[in-house]
C-alpha positions, -999 to 999 in steps of 0.1 A, spaced: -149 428 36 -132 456 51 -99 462 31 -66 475 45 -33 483 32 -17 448 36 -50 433 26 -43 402 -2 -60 411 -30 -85 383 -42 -72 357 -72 -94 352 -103 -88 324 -131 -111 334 -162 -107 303 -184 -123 306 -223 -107 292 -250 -118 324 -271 -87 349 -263 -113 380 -275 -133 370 -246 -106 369 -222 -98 406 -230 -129 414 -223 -137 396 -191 -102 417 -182 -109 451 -190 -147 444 -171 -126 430 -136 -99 453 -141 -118 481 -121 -111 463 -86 -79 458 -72 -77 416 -80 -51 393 -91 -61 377 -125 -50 351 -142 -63 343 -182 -57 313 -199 -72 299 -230 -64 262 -225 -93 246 -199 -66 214 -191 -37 241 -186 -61 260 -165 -73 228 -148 -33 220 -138 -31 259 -123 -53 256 -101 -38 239 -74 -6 262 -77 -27 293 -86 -56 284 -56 -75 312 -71 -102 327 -49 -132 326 -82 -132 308 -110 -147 321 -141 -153 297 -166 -168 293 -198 -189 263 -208 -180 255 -244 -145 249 -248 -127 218 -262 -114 187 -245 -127 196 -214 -156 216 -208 -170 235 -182 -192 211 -169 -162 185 -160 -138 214 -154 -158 229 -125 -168 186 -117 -128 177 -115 -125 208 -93 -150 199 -66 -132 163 -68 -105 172 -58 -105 178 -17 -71 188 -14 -86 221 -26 -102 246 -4 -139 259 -14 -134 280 -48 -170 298 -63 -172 287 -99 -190 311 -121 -200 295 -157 -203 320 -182 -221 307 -217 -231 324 -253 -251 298 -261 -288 290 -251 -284 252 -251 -262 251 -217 -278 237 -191 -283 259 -158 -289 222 -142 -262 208 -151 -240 231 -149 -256 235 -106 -256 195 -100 -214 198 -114 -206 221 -87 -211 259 -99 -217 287 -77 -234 307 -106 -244 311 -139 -243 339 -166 -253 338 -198 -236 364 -226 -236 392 -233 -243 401 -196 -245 432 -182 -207 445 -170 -224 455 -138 -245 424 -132 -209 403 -137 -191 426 -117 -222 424 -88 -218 385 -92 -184 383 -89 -187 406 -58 -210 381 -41 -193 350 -50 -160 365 -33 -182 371 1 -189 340 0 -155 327 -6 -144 350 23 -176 336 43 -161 302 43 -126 308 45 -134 327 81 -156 301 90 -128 273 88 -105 297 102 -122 299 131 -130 261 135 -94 254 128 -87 279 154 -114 259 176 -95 228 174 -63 235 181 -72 254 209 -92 224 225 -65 202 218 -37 224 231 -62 230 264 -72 192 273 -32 182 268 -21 210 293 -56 199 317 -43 156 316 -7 166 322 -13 181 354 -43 158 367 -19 128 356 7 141 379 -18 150 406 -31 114 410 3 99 410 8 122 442 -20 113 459 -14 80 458 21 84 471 5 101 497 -21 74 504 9 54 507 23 71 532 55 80 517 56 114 526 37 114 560 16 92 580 -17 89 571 -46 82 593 -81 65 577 -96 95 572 -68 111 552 -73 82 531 -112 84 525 -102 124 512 -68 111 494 -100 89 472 -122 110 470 -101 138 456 -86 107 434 -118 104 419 -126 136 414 -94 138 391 -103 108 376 -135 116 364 -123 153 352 -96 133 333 -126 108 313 -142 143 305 -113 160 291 -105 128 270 -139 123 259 -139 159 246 -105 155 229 -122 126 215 -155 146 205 -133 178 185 -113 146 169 -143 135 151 -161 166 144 -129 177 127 -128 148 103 -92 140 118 -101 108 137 -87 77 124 -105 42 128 -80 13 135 -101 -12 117 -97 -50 121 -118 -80 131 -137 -79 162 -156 -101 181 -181 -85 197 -194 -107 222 -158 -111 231 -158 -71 238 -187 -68 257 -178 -95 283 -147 -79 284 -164 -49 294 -192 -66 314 -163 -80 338 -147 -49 339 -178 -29 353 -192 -55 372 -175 -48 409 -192 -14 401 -224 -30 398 -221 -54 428 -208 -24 450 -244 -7 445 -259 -46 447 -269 -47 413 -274 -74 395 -251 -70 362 -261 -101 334 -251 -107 300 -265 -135 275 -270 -142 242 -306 -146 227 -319 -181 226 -321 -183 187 -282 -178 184 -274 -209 177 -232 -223 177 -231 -215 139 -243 -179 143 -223 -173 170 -193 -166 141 -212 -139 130 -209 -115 155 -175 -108 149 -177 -76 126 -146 -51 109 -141 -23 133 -121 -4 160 -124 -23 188 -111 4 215 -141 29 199 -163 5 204 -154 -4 236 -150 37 244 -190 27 235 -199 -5 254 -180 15 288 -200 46 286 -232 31 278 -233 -1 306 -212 23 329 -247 52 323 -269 24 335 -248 11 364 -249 48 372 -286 57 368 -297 25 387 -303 24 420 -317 -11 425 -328 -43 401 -306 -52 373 -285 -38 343 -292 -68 317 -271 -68 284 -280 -89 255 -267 -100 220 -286 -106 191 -285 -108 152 -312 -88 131 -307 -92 95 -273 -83 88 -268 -68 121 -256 -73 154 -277 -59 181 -267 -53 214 -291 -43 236 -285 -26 274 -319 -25 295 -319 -14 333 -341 -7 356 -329 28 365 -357 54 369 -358 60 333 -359 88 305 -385 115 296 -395 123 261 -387 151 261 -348 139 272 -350 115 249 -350 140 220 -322 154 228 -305 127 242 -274 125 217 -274 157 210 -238 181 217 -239 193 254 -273 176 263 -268 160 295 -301 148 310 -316 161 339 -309 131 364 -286 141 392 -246 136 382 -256 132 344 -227 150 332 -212 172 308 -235 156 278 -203 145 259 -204 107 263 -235 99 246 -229 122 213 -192 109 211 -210 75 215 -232 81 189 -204 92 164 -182 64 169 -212 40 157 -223 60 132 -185 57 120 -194 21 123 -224 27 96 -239 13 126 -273 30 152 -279 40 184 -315 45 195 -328 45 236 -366 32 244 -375 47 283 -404 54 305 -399 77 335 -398 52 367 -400 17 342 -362 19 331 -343 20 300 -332 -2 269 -303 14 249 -302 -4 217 -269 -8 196 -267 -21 160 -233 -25 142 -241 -43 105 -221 -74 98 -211 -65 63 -189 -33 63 -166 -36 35 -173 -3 23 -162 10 59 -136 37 58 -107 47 83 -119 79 86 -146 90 107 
């Protein structure tokens, strides 16, 4: 790290309830510039660190009431806090390396240590610490960048549209056929930038950890004829043939079962990417959609007869950025924000294809989600 004049200088809290040790572990950190803080009492130190947000932790293991082990565990608990290296420091040969790891330490030293091996340790510990710390930085940078961008892209493609279909209304000039095929067209266009700059609004939200699941009771056969009647004028435009059945062994009483606990516009967001791909990539036959039950799933399953998937595509598939190679696939967005959304769901998303023989995209969602959060 590269230090300047108005630099912060890093924060240490060296907790041991032996006050002789604290001295030491002072007069050994004293010869760099940081901020340290010594305190005796592990559940004072514990209360500290919130207010303090020290930058290390050293910590000894031994102490009573609360020890290191559930010291550095409450710490790592606690996700209000940023990262903080913990450094365990122990005099006795007993304290377990292992346990101390699986609780959440950084490092381990065992006294008496070497003043220059502590001081190396310590060193590396706050690299890391300033590793991290730049690292979420930058992604915080990331996303507030992306969402400022795409709200200043919609604003002006909203207005735009609006516009043009003023225009294709004639209300500020007469228009002739023609002007109205381009007044569409260019319509479209904005249209379809908008979906993109939405979906990756959508994509940032969820790689961020800020996106929220609405969750309630949804039916999903309900939400897929929803969608399936939506998309269909699509379909017929192209003279497809756009179906949608359940499997012959749902029975009435099963039927109830394929209402699950979820957010019913991401899943939907799912359902209209996925059936709107295959209306897309299909230029004759049929898009079929079908609902099933599996165990304690609901399956629904989206088979066309588009000119299929390689292998190789399919590998990559749902990956960030990986559009396929088909003509007018896209930005690659739509299937990766798909496959977050169901994963959200504690749900899959898998695709079975052959190159000329079509496409099955396969969507489970499990019945049982109690344990499902709001946050994705």
């Amino acid at each position: 790290m590269v230090s300047t004049k108005f630099a912060k200088k890093d924060r240490i809290l060296v907790v041991d309830d032996v006050y002789d040790n604290l001295l030491l572990l002072a007069a050994i950190l004293q010869e760099e510039d940081y901020e340290i803080n010594l305190v005796e009492d592990s559940k004072t130190a514990l209360s500290l660190v919130d207010e303090f947000r020290p930058d290390l932790i050293l910590l000894d293991v031994m102490m009573p009431e609360l020890d290191g082990y559930e010291f550095t565990h409450r710490v790592r608990q606690n996700k209000a806090l940023p990262y903080i290296p913990i450094l365990l420091i122990t005099a006795h040969v007993q304290s377990s390396v292992v346990e101390g790891l699986d609780a959440g330490a950084d490092d381990f030293i065992r006294k008496p240590f070497d003043p220059d091996e502590l001081q190396a340790r310590v060193r590396s510990l706050l690299r890391l610490k300033h590793s991290i710390d730049e690292r979420d930085h930058m992604a915080s940078l990331r996303e507030d960048f992306v969402s400022r961008f795409t709200h200043d892209l919609r604003t002006p493609l909203v207005a735009a549209n609006r516009v043009l279909k003023l225009m294709g209304e004639g209300m500020f000039c007469a228009v002739t056929p023609e002007l109205i095929e381009i007044i569409h067209t260019m319509i479209g266009s904005n249209t379809d930038l908008l979906t993109m700059v939405n979906t990756l609004l959508e994509v940032y939200r969820h790689e961020a950890g800020c996106k929220y699941l609405n969750i309630s009771p949804c039916n999903i056969q309900e939400l897929v004829n929803e969608v399936i009647q939506q998309l269909k004028p699509l379909a017929e435009e192209k003279g497809l043939i756009l179906k949608f059945g359940m499997a012959e062994q749902i029975n009435y009483k099963q039927e109830i079962n394929s209402t699950i606990m979820g957010d019913r516009v991401e899943l939907r967001r799912v359902f209209t990417n996925i059936i709107g791909n295959a209306i897309k990539f299909t230029e004759k036959g049929y898009i079929d959609v079908r609902l099933n039950l599996a165990d304690n799933d609901v399956l629904i399953e989206i088979e066309d007869t588009g000119s299929g998937i390689s292998q190789q595509d399919q590998v990559l598939l749902f990956e960030r950025f990986r559009p396929g190679k088909h003509q007018g696939s896209g930005s690659g967005l739509g299937l990766y924000l798909s496959r977050y959304i169901i994963e959200a769901h504690q749900g899959s998303i898998k695709v079975k294809s052959e190159l000329g023989y079509g496409s099955t995209f396969t969507i489970a969602l499990p019945i049982n989600t109690a344990s499902l959060t709001t946050k994705s």
